[in-house]
N, C-alpha and C positions, 0 to 999 in steps of 0.2 A: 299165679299169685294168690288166688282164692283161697286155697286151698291151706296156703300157709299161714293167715289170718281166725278159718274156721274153724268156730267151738264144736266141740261135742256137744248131741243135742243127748236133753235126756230124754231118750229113746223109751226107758222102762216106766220112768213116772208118767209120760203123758199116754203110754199102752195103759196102763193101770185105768189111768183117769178116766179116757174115753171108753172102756171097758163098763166102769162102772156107770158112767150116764148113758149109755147104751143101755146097759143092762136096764137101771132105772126107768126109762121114757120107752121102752121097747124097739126093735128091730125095725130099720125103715119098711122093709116087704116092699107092697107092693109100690110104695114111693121111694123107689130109691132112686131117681133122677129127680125130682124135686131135693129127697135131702139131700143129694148132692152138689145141686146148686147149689141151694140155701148153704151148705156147708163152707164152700170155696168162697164166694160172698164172704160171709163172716169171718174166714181167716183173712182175707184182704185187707176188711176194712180191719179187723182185729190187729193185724199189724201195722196200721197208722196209726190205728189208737195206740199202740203200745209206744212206737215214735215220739208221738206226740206227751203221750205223760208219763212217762219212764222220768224225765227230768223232773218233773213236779214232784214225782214220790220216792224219787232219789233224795229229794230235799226234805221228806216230811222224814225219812228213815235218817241223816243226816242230824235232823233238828231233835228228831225225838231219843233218840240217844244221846247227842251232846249236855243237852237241857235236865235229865232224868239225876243229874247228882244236884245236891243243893249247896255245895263252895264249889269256888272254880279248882281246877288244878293247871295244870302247864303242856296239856297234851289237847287241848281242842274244845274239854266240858267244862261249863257253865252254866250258874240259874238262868233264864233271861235277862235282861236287862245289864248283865253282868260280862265284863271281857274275861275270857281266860288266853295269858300271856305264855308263850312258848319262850323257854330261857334259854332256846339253843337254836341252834342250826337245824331242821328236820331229819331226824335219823330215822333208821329202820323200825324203830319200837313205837314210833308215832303213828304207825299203820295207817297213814292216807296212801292215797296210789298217786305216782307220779309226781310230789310237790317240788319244790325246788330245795337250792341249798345255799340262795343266793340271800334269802332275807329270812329276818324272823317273823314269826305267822303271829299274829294276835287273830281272836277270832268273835264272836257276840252273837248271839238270836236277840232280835228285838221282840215285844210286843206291846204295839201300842195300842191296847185293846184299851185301856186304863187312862193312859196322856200318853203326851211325843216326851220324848226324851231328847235331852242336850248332850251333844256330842264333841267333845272339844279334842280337836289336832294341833298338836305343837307344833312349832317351827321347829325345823331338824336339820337344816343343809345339808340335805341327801333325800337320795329314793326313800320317800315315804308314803305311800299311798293310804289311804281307807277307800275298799269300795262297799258298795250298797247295790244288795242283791235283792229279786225280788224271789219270792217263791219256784218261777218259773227260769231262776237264773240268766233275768236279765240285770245285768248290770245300767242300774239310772242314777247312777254321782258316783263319782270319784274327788276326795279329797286329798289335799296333799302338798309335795313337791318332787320334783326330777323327772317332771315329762309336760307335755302339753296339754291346755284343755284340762285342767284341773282345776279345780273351786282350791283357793289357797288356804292355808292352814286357819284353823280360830276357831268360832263358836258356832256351830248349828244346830237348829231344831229340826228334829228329824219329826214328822204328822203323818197318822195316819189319815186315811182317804176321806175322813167326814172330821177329819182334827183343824182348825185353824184354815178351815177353807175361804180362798179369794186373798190370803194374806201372803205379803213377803217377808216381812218380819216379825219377829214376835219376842220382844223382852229385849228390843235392841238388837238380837239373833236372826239371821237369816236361815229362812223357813224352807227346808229341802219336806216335799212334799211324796210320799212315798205312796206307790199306787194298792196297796195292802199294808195290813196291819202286824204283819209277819215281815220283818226285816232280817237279811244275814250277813251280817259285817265282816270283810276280811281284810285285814291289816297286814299290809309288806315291808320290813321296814332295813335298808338294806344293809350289810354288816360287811366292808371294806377287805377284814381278814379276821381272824380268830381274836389278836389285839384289838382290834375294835368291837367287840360281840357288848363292852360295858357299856360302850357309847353308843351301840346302838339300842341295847337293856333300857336304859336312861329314855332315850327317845318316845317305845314302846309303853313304857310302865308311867310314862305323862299322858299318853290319849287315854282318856275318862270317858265314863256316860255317867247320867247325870239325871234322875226326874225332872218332868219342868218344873213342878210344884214345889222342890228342893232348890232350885237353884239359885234363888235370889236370900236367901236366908243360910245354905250350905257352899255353892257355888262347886270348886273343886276338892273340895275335905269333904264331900259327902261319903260316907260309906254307908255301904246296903245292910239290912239288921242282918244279925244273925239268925241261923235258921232255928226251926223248932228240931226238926230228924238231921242230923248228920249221916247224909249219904256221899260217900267220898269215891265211890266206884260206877262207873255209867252203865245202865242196864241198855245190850245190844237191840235195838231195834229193826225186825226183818220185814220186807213189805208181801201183806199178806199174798197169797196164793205164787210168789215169784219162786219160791222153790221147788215146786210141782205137785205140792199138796194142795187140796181144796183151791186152783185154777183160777173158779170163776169169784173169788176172794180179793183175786186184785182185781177188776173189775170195780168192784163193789167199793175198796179203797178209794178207786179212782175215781169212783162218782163223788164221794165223801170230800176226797181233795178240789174238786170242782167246784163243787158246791160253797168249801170254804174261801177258796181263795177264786173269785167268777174269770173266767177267763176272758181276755182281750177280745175287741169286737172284732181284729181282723181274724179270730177262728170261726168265726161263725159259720161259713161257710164248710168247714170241714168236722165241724160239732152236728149240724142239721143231716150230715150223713151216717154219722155215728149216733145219732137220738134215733135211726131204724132199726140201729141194734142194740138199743137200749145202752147205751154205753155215753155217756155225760154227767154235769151236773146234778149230784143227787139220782141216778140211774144207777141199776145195777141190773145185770139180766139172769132171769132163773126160769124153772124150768115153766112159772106160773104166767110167763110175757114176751118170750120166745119161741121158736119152734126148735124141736132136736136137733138138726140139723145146722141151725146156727148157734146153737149149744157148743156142740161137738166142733166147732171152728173157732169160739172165741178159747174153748181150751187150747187147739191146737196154737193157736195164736200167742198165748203168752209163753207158752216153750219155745215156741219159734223166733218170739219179740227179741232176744240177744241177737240171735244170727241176722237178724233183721239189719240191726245195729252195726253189725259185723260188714256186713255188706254194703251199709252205708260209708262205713271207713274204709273200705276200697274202694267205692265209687269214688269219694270225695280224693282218695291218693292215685286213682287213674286222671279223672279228669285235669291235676294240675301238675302231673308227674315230670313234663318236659319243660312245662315252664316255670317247674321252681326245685328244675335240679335233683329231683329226684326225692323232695319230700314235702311231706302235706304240710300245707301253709293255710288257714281259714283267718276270716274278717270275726271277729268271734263276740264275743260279749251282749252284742243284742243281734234277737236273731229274726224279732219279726213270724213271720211264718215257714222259715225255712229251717222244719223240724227235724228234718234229717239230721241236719249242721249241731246243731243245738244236740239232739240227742248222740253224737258222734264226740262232742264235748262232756258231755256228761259222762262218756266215758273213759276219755282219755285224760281228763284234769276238770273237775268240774267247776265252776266259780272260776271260769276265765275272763281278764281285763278286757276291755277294750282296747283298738290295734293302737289307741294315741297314750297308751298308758305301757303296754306290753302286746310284742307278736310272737305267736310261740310258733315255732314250724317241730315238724318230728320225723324224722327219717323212721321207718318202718323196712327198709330196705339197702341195698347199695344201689348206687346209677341205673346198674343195668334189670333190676327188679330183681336181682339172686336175693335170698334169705340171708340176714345177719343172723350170724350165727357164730360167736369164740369158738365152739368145738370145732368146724372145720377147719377154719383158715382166720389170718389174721386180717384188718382191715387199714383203710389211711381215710383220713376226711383231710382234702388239702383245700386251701383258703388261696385265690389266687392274692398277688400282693394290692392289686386295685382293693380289696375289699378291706382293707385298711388307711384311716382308725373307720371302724366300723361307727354309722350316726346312729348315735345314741347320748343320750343328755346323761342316764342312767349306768348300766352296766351290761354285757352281755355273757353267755354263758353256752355251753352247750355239756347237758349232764347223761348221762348214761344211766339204764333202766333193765333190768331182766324185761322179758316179754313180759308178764304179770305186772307191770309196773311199780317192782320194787326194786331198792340197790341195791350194787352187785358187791359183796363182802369182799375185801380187799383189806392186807396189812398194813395202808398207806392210807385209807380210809381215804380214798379219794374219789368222788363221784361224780365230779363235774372239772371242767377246763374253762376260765376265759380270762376278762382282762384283768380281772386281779390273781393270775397265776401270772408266776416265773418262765414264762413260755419263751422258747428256741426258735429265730425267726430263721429265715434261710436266710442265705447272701441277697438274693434277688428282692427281698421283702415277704414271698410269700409264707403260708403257715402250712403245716403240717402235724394233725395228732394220728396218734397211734393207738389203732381200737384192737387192742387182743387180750388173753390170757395171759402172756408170762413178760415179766418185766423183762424193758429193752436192756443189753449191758453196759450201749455207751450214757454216761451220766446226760449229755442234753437230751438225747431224745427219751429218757427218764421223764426228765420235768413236760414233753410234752405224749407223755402214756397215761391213758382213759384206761383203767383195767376194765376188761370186756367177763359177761360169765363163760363158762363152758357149755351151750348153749345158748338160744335164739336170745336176740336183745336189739332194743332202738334207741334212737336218741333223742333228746328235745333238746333245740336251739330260745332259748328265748331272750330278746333283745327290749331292755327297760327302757322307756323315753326315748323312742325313736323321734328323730327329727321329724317336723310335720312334713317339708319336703319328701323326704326318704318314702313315708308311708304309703304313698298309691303306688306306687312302682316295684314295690318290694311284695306289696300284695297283690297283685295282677301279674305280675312273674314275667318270663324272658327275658328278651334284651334289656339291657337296663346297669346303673351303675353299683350295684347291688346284692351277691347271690348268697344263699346258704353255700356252704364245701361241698366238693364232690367228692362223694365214698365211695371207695371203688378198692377190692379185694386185694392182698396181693397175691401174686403167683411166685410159681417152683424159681423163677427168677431173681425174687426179692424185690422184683417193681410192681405196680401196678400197670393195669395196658395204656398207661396215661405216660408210661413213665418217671413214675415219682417213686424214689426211693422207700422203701417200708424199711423199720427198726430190725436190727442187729438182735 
């Protein structure tokens, strides 16, 4: 299973690199079991560090892009303080990996370097979330409705860390206290069918931000002034040294990012090991405070830091393989210090809710660990009929991904299956889609065909407003009243080895 997971490492860039610090700092000689310690050392902990703040500066590359035009437009950029509204469904040109298709995204960088800002959620009578991210992609409020455990719709004052300290209130407004001054807003707002996209538009283009210093004299008719430059195109922001140029660059970022945003007391522990390699807080390691040898490891380190990643996302789909049917299921949205978790999220959909708002599970595989893959063969995900109506207050969905986490281009433009499709139950209750290449002939098992690409591809299940009951059971996996489907190939037969009929 590894194997089918693992990147190519770039081989030539990090020969190059340690070439040239080699070259530079000279030849270990007569120390080369010292620099080889020292070396092995510094890639270790070099790959926790990378763990660990790969999420952080996935967010600073994220922010610093988004924020670099000065009016919003409808694809994800905006000034600070400023939402930019998506007017559709996520399509291919939207270039996020992995979103869904089930709501519309609004999105915001906060900065309350200046004041808090007022954030007002409408009432919507539907899945409507706002959550509130911090740098480090923990999700601490979710506003809203269609699930539990939500602060309900109205007025908040969003503070930064030294804004409106010891208060609950502030202008009447309850005071959501944010633990940095760098907020990342993302708004879900859910859209029924294509007829509904106006009523959900409406919904969306009413949540406002607001200065506090504005509010009581502008309230919701505030609008933000015009800029001085008109810049209407987002300049791409790449995080230093992660391409394989100048290495020890990220590094140096990442102290920069530490320093900005101080990390939580329970890293301490894992910072005081990484402060040996100069790697924290305002740290960056050169050749003037290190030794070569742990030079020549923190390069290796950051080439290595994806597959690192990589290897994380298979540990986390071995270890819960059996008990959730054959696909990774995580408790996600705050992670504490389980950075593997957290960095395995950042890669697969980053700014994930919490499990009481939304549980994403994602098949990377069929049942029995073979590769999803349209080119070989065709697949079924069957729903036994217990797992109907599925608990959820919200909606649920399961949408199809190339392995890159883009959709897969289809004449039906259809990337995702659930309860608001036309779906073909069986006689017995249960469900059956159909994950291949070429459309089925009989017309029901049409309406329930996922087009797959011509190669490797996974799926994400994500369930909105799961009932509070549902949620321990569903994330702790096995027996239980509960499961994702099970995917399972077909054969030269036309069934799977389960049995289940596959499309015509």
């Amino acid at each position: 299973m590894r194997q089918r997971f693992r990147r190519h490492l770039r081989a030539g860039s990090v020969a190059l690199a340690l070439i040239a610090v080699i070259a530079a700092i000279g030849a270990p000689g007569a120390h080369a079991e010292e620099f080889e310690q020292e070396r092995q050392r510094a890639l270790a902990l070099g790959l926790q560090a990378y763990e660990y703040g790969q999420p952080l500066l996935d967010t600073e590359r994220i922010y610093r892009t988004a924020t670099s035009v000065t009016v919003p437009d409808h694809l994800g950029d905006a000034p600070v303080n400023q939402f930019s509204h998506f007017l559709e469904l996520v399509t291919e040109r939207h270039g996020v990996v992995a979103p869904n298709v089930d709501t519309l995204y609004s999105t915001a960088w906060l900065d309350l370097t200046a004041q808090p800002i007022v954030l007002h959620v409408p009432e919507s009578g539907r899945f409507n979330v706002v959550e509130l991210l911090s740098p480090y992609t923990e999700d601490f409020s979710n506003i809203g409705s269609g699930a539990s455990g939500l602060l309900p719709p109205g007025d908040y004052v969003i503070a930064g860390p030294t804004q409106l300290v010891g208060r609950e209130t502030s202008s009447g407004m309850k005071v959501i206290h944010s633990p940095y001054a760098r907020v990342w807003i993302t708004a879900r707002t859910l859209a029924m069918s294509r007829e509904d996209l106006a009523s959900a538009l409406a919904v969306q283009e009413s949540t406002k931000l607001v200065p506090l210093n504005r509010w009581s004299s502008e309230g919701l008719g505030y609008k933000p002034p015009p800029p001085a430059t008109l810049i209407t195109s987002p300049w791409p922001y790449t995080i230093p040294g992660a391409a394989g140029v100048f290495p020890l660059l990220y590094w140096a970022a990442l102290g920069r990012a530490l320093k900005q945003f101080p990390p939580p007391a329970a890293d301490k522990p894992l910072l005081e090991q990484l402060a040996t390699i100069d790697i924290g807080p305002g740290l960056s390691p050169t050749t003037a405070n290190i030794s070569e040898g742990t030079l020549v490891g923190l390069i290796e380190a950051v080439s290595l830091g994806p597959d690192q990643v990589t290897g994380d996302v298979e540990a986390q789909l071995k270890a819960g393989f059996a008990a959730h049917n054959g696909w990774l299921v995580g408790d996600l949205g705050n992670y504490s210090t389980n950075y593997g978790l957290r960095a395995v999220t950042d890669r697969l959909g980053v700014g994930a809710l919490t499990p009481n708002v939304s549980v994403y599970m994602a098949a990377l595989t069929d049942r029995t660990g073979a590769e999803l893959n349209g080119g070989v063969t065709r697949f079924l995900a069957h729903f036994p009929a217990g797992d109907f109506p599925v608990p959820v207050q919200g909606a649920w969905s399961i949408t199809m991904y190339k392995s890159n986490g883009r959709f897969v281009e289809n004449t039906l433009n259809r990337f995702a299956l659930g309860d608001r499709s036309n779906l073909h139950f069986n006689p017995d209750g249960s469900l059956d889609l159909y994950l291949q290449t070429t459309q089925p002939s009989s017309e029901t098992q049409r309406e329930n065909w996922l087009p797959a690409p011509i190669g490797g591809f996974q799926l994400v299940m994500r369930l909105y407003g799961l009932s509070e009951k549902a949620i321990p059971s569903i994330l702790q996996g096995g027996e239980g009243p509960w499961q994702p489907p099970t995917v399972q190939r077909c054969l030269l037969s036309g069934k799977t080895a389960a049995g289940w009929a596959c499309a015509r």
